[in-house]
KOLKOLPA-352316 format. One record per residue: x, y, z of N, C-alpha, C in turn. Coordinates in pm, 1 decimal, padded with zeros to 6 digits, m for minus. Layout:
N
((X,Y,Z),(X,Y,Z),(X,Y,Z))
...
***
This chain:
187
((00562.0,00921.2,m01581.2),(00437.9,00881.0,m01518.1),(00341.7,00839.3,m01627.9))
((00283.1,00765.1,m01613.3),(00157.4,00700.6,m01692.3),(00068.5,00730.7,m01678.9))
((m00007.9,00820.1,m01752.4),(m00171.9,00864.6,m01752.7),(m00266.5,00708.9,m01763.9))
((m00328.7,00718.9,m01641.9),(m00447.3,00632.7,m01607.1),(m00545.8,00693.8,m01543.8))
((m00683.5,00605.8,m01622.1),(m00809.8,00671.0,m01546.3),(m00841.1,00586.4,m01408.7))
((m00916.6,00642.3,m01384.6),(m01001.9,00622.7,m01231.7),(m01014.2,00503.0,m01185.7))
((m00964.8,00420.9,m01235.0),(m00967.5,00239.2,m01179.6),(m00955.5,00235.8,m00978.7))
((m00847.1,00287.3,m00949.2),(m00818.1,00256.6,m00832.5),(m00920.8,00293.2,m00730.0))
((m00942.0,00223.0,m00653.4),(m01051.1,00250.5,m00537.3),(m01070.7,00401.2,m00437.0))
((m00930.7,00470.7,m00463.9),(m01011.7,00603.2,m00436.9),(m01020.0,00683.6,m00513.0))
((m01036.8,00639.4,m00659.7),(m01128.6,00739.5,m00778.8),(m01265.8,00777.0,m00662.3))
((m01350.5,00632.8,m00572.2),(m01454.0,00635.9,m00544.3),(m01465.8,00782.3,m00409.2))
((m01361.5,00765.8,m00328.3),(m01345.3,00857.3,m00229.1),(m01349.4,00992.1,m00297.6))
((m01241.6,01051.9,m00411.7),(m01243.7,01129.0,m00473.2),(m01357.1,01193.5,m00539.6))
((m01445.9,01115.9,m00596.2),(m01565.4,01127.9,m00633.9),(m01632.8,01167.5,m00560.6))
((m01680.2,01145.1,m00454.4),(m01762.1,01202.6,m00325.9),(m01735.4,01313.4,m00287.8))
((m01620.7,01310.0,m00230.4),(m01529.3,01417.5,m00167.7),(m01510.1,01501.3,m00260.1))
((m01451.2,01532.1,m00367.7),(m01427.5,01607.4,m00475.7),(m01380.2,01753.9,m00431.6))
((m01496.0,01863.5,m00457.2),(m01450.4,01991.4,m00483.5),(m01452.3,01984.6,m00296.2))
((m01484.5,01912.1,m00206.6),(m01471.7,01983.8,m00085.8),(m01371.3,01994.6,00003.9))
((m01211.1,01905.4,m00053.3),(m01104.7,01951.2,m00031.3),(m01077.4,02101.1,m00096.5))
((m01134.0,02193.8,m00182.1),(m01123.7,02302.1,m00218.5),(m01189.3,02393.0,m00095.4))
((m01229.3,02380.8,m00019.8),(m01367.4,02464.6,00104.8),(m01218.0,02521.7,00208.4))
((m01271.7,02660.8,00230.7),(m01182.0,02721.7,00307.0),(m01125.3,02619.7,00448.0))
((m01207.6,02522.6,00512.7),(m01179.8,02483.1,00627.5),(m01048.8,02369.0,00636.5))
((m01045.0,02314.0,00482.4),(m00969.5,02261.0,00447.5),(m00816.7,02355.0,00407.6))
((m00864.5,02398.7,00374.0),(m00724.6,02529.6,00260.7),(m00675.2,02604.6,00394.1))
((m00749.7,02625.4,00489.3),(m00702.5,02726.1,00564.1),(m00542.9,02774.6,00582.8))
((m00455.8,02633.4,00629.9),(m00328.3,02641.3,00669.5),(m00223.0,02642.6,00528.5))
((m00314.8,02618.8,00393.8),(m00219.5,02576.6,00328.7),(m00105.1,02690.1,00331.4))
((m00090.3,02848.5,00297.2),(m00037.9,02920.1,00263.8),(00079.2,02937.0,00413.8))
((00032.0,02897.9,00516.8),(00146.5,02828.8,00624.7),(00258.5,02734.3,00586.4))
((00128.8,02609.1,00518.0),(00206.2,02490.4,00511.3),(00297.3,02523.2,00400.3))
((00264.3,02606.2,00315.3),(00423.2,02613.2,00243.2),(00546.6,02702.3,00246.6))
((00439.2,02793.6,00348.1),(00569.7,02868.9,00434.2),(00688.9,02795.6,00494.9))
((00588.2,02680.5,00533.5),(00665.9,02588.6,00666.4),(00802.7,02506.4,00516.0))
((00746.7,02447.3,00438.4),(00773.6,02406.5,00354.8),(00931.1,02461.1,00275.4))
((00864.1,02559.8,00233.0),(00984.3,02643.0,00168.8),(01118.7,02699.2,00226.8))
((01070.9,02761.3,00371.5),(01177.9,02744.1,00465.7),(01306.6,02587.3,00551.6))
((01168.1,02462.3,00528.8),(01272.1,02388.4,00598.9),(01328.1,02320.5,00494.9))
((01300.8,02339.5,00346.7),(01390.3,02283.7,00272.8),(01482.6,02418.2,00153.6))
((01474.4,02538.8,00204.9),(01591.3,02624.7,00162.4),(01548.1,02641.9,00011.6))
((01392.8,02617.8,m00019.9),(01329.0,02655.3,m00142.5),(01347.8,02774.5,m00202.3))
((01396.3,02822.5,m00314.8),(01386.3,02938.9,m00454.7),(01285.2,02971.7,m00504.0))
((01200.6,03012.7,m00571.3),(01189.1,03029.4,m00673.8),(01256.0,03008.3,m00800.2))
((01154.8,02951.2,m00869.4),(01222.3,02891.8,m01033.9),(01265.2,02761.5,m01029.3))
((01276.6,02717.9,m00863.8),(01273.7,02556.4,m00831.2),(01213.3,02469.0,m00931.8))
((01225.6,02358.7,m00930.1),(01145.7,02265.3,m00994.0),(01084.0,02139.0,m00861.1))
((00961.2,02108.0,m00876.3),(00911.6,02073.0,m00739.9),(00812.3,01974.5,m00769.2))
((00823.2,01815.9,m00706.3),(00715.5,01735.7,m00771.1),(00611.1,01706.3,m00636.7))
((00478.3,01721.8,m00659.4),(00409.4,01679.7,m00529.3),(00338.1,01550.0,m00550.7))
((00328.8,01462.6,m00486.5),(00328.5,01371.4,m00491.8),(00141.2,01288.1,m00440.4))
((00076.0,01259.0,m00461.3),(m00025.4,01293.8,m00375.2),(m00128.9,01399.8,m00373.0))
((m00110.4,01450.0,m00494.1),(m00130.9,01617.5,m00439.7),(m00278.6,01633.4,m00446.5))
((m00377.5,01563.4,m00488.3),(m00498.6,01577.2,m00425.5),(m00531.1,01684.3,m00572.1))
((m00648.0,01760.7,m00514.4),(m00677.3,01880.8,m00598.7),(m00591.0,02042.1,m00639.7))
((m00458.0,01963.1,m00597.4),(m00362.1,02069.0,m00616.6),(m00346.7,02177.0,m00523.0))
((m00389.8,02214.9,m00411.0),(m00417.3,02288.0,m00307.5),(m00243.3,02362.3,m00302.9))
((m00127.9,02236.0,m00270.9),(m00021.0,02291.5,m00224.4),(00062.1,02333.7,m00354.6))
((00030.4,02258.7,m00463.8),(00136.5,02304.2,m00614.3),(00037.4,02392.2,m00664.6))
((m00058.3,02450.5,m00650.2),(m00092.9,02587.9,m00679.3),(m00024.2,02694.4,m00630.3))
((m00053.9,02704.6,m00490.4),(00038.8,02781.2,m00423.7),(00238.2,02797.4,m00431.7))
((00223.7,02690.5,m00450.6),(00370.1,02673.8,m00476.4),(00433.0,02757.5,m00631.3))
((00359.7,02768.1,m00678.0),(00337.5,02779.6,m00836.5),(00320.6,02946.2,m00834.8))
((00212.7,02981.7,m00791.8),(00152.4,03133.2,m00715.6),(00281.6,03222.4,m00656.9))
((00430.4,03113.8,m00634.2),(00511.8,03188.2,m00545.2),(00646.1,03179.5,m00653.8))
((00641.1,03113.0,m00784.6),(00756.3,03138.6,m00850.2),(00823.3,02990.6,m00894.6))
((00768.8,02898.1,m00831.0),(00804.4,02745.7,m00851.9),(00712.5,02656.5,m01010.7))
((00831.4,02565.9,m01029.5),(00760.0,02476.1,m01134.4),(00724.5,02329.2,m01049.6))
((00608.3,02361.3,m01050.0),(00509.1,02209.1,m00991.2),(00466.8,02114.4,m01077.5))
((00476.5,01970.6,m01106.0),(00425.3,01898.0,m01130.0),(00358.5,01797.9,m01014.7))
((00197.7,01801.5,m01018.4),(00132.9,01770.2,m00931.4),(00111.2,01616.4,m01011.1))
((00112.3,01467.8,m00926.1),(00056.3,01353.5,m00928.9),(m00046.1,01292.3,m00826.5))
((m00155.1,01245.4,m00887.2),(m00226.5,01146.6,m00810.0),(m00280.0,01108.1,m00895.0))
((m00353.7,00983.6,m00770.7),(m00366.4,00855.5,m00848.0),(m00548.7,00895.3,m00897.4))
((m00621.4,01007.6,m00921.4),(m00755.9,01031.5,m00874.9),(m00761.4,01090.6,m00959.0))
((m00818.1,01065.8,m01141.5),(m00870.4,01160.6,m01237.8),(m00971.7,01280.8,m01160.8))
((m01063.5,01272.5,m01140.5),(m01123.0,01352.2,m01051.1),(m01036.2,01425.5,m00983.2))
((m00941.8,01441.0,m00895.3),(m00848.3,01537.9,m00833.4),(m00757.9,01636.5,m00980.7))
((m00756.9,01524.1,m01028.0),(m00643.4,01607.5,m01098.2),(m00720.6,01679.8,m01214.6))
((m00809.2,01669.6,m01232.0),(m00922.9,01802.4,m01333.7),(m00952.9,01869.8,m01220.2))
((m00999.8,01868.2,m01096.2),(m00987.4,01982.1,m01049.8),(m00884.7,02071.9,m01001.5))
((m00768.3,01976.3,m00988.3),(m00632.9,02087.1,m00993.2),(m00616.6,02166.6,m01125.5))
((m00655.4,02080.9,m01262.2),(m00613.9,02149.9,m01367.7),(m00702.3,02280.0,m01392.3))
((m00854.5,02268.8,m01382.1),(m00911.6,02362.9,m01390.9),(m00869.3,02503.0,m01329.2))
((m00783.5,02529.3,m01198.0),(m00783.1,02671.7,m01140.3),(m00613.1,02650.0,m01118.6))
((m00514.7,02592.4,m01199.1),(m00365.9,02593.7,m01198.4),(m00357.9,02707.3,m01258.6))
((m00291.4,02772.8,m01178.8),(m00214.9,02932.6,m01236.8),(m00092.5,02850.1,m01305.2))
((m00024.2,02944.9,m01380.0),(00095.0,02958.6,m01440.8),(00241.4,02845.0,m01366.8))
((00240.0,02762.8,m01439.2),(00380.0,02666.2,m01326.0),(00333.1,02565.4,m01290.1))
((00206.5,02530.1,m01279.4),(00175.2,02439.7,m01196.6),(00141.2,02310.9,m01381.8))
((00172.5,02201.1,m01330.2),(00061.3,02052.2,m01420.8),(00080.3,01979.1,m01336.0))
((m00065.8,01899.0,m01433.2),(m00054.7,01795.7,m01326.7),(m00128.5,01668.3,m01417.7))
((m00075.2,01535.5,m01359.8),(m00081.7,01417.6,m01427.0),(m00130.3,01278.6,m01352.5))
((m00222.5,01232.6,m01423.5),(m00314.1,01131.7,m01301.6),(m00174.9,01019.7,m01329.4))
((m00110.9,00951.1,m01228.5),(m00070.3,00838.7,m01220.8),(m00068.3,00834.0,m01074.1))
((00042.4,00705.5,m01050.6),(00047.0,00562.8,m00920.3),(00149.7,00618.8,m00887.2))
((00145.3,00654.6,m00814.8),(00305.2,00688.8,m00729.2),(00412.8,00589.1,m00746.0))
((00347.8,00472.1,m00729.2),(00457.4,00356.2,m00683.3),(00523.2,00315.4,m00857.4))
((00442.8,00422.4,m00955.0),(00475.6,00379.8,m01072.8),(00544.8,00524.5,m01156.6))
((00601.2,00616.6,m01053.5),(00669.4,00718.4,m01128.8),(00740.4,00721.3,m01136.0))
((00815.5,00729.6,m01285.8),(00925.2,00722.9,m01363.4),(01065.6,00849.4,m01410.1))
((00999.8,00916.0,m01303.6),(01151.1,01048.3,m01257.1),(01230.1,00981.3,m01215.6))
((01367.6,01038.9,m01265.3),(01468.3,01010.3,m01218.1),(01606.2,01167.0,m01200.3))
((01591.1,01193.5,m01070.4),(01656.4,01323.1,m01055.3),(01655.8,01443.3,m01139.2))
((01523.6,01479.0,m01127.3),(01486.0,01611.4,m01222.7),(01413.2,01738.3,m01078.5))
((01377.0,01677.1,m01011.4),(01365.7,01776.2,m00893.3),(01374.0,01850.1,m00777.5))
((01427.3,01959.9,m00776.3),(01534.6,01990.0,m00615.4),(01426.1,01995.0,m00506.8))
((01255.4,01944.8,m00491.4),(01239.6,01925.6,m00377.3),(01103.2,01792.7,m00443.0))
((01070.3,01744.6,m00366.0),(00973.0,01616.5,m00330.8),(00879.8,01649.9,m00251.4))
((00753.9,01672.2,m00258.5),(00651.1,01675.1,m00137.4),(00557.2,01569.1,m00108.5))
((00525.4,01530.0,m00053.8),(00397.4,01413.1,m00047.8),(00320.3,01490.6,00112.4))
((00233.5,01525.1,00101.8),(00145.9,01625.4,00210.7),(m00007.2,01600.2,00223.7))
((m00037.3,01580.8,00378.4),(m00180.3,01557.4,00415.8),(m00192.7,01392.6,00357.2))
((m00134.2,01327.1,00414.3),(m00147.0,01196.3,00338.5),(m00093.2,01170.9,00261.7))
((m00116.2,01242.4,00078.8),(m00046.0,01237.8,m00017.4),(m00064.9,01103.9,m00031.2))
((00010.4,01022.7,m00097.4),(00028.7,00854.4,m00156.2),(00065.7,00757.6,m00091.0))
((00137.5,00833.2,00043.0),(00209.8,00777.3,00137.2),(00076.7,00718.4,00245.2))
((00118.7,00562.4,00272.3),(m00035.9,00514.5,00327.5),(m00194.3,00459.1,00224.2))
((m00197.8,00534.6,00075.6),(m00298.2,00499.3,00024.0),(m00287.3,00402.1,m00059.4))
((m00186.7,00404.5,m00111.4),(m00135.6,00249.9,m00226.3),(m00240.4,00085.5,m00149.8))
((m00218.4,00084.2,m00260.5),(m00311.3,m00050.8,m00228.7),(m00436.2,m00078.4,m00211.4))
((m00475.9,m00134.5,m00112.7),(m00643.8,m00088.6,m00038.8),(m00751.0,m00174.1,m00136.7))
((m00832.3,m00197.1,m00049.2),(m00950.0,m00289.2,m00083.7),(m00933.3,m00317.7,m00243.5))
((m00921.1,m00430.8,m00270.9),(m00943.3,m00456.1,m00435.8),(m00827.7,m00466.8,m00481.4))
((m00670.4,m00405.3,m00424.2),(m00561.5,m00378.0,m00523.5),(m00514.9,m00519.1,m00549.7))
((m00411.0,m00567.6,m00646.0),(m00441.4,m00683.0,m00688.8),(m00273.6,m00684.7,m00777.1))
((m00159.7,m00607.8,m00671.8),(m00076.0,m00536.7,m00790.3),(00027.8,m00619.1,m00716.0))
((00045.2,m00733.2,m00616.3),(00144.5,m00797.8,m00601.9),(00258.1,m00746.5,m00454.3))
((00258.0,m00624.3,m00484.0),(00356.1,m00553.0,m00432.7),(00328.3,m00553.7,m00246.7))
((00405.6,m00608.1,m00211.4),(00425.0,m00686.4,m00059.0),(00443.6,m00518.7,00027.3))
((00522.7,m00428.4,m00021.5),(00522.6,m00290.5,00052.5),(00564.1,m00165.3,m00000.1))
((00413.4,m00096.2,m00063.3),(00378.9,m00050.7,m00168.0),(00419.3,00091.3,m00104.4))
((00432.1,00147.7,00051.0),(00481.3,00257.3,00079.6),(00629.4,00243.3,00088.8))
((00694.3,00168.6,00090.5),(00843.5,00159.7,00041.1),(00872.1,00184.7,m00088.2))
((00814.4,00148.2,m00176.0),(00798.0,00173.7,m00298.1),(00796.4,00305.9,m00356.1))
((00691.3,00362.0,m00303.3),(00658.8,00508.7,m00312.0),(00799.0,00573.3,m00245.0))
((00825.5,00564.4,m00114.9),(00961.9,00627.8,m00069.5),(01052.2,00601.9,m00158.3))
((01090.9,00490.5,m00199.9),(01185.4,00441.0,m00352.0),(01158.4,00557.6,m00444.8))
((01089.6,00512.6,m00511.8),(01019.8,00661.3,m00621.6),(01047.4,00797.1,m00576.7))
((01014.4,00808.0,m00481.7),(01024.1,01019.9,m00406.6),(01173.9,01030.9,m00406.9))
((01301.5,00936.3,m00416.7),(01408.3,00923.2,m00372.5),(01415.0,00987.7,m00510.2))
((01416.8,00907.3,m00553.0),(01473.2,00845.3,m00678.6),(01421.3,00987.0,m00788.7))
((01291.6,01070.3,m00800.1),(01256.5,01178.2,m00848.7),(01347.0,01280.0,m00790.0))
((01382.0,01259.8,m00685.4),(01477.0,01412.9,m00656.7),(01645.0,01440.3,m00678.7))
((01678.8,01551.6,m00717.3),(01795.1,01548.7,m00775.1),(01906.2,01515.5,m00664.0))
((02009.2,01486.7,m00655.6),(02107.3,01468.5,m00593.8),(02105.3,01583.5,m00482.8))
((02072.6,01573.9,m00322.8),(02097.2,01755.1,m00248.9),(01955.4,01760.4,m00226.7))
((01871.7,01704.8,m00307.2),(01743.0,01760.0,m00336.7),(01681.9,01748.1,m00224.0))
((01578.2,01816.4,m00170.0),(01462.4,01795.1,m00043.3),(01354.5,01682.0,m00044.5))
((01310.2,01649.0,00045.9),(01232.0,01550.6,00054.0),(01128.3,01611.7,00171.3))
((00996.0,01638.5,00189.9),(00870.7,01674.0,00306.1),(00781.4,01608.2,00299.4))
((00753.8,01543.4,00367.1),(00617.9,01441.6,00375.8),(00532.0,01424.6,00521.2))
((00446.5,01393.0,00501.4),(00317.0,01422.0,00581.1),(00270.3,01258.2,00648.6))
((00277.2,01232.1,00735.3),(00168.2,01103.1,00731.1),(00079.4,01147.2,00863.3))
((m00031.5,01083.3,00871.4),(m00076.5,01084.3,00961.2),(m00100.5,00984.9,01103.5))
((m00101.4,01007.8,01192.1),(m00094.9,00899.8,01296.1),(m00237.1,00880.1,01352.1))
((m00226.5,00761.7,01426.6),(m00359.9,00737.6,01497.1),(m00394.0,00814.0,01561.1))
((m00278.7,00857.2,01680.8),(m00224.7,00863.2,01802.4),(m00284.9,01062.1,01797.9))
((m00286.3,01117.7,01685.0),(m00307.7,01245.5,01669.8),(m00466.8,01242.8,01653.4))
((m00533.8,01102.2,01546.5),(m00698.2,01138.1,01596.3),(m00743.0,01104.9,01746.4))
((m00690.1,01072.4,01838.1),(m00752.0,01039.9,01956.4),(m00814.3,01209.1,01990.8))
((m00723.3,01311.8,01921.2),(m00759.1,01449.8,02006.1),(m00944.9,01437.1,01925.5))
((m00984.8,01381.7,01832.4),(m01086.9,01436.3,01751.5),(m01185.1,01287.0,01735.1))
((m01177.2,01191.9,01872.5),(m01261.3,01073.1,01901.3),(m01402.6,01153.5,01866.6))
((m01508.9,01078.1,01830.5),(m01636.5,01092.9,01851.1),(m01685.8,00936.5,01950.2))
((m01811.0,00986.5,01994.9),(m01876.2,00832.7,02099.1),(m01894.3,00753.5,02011.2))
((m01885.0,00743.6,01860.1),(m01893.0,00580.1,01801.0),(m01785.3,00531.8,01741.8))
((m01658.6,00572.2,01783.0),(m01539.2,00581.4,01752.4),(m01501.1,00517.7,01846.6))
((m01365.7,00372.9,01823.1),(m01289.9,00294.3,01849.0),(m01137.3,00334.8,01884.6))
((m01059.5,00319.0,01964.3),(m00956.5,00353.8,01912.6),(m00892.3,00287.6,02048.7))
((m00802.1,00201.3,01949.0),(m00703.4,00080.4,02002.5),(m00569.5,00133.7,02002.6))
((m00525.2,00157.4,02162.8),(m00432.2,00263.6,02182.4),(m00287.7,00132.5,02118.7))
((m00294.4,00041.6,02175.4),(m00201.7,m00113.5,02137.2),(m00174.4,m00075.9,02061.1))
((m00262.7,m00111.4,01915.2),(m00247.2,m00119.7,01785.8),(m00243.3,00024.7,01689.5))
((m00252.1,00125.0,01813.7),(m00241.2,00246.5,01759.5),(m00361.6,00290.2,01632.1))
((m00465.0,00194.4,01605.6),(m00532.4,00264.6,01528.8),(m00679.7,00321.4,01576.2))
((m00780.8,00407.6,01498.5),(m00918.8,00444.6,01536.0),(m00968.9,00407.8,01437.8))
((m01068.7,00294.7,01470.3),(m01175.4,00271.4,01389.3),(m01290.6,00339.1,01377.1))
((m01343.8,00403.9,01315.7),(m01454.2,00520.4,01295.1),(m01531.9,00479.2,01189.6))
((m01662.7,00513.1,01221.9),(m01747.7,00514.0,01067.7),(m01806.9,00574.2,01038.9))
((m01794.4,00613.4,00888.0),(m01866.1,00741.6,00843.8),(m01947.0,00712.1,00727.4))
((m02069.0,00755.3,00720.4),(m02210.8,00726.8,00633.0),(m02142.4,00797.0,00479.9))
((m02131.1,00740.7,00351.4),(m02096.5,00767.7,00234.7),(m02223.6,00725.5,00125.3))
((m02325.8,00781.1,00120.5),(m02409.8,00804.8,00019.4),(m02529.9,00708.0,00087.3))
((m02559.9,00726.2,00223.6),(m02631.4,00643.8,00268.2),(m02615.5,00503.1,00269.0))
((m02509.6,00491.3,00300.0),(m02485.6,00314.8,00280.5),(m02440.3,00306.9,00374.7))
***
């Protein structure tokens, strides 16, 4: 993986948002979600485990907390100093592009969770050519895990925010998406 700074357009999301993916309302399920995790892919301890996406480290902390070696990626300097700051023992983590990681079968499981990378590649401004940049990323998650190895990933659907519409909220059942807008620094 290639250490890069904050260029990509959700350095800016990251920036805002920052420590408040750390807030209990967020974290709540994590210690579930890797219950859920560890069970449906027949996880050890002493594993070796790459997360992909991983935001402020929420799930390769924990993962780490339970006996696993985590290497956490995203694309968000900002995320990844705040994963580094409170990583217990097992856990690193390294700002790069998903669609640009350079593992090749070193890990018996793959996570990409709560979004993760899967869906964010690209986006306003990107300028990188690449016609289908979440294929790419699936390429890469393949391709990082060892032969046997697990694969868990997260995406999210439209079809699941309809439960959490607000009245200035859109949502085009057709096209399956919700258009919503949300105020970011008064603008």
């Amino acid at each position: 993986v290639v250490e890069r700074g904050g260029s990509h357009w959700f350095e800016e999301v990251a920036d805002h948002l920052g420590a408040a993916y750390l807030r209990y309302s967020f974290t709540y399920g994590t210690v579930h979600e890797v219950d859920a995790i560890v069970a449906a892919l027949g996880l050890r301890s002493g594993q070796r485990i790459l997360d992909v996406g991983c935001g402020p480290g929420r799930h390769a902390h924990e993962l780490a907390r339970r006996g696993f070696s985590v290497v956490g990626v995203d694309v968000s300097s900002t995320f990844i100093n705040l994963a580094r700051r409170e990583a217990p023992d097992g856990a690193s983590f390294v700002v790069g592009d998903a669609r640009r990681m350079d593992f090749e079968a070193e890990f018996d499981a793959v996570i990409s969770l709560c979004q993760g990378a899967f869906g964010l590649a690209g986006g306003p401004g990107a300028d990188d050519g690449v016609v289908d940049p979440d294929g790419v990323i699936l390429e890469r998650i393949v391709a990082a895990a060892k032969p046997g190895g697990g694969v868990a990933m997260s995406a999210f659907s439209a079809y699941f925010q309809v439960r959490f519409l607000e009245d200035h909220d859109d949502f085009d059942a057709d096209a399956g998406v919700n258009l919503e807008r949300t105020v970011l620094r008064g603008v």
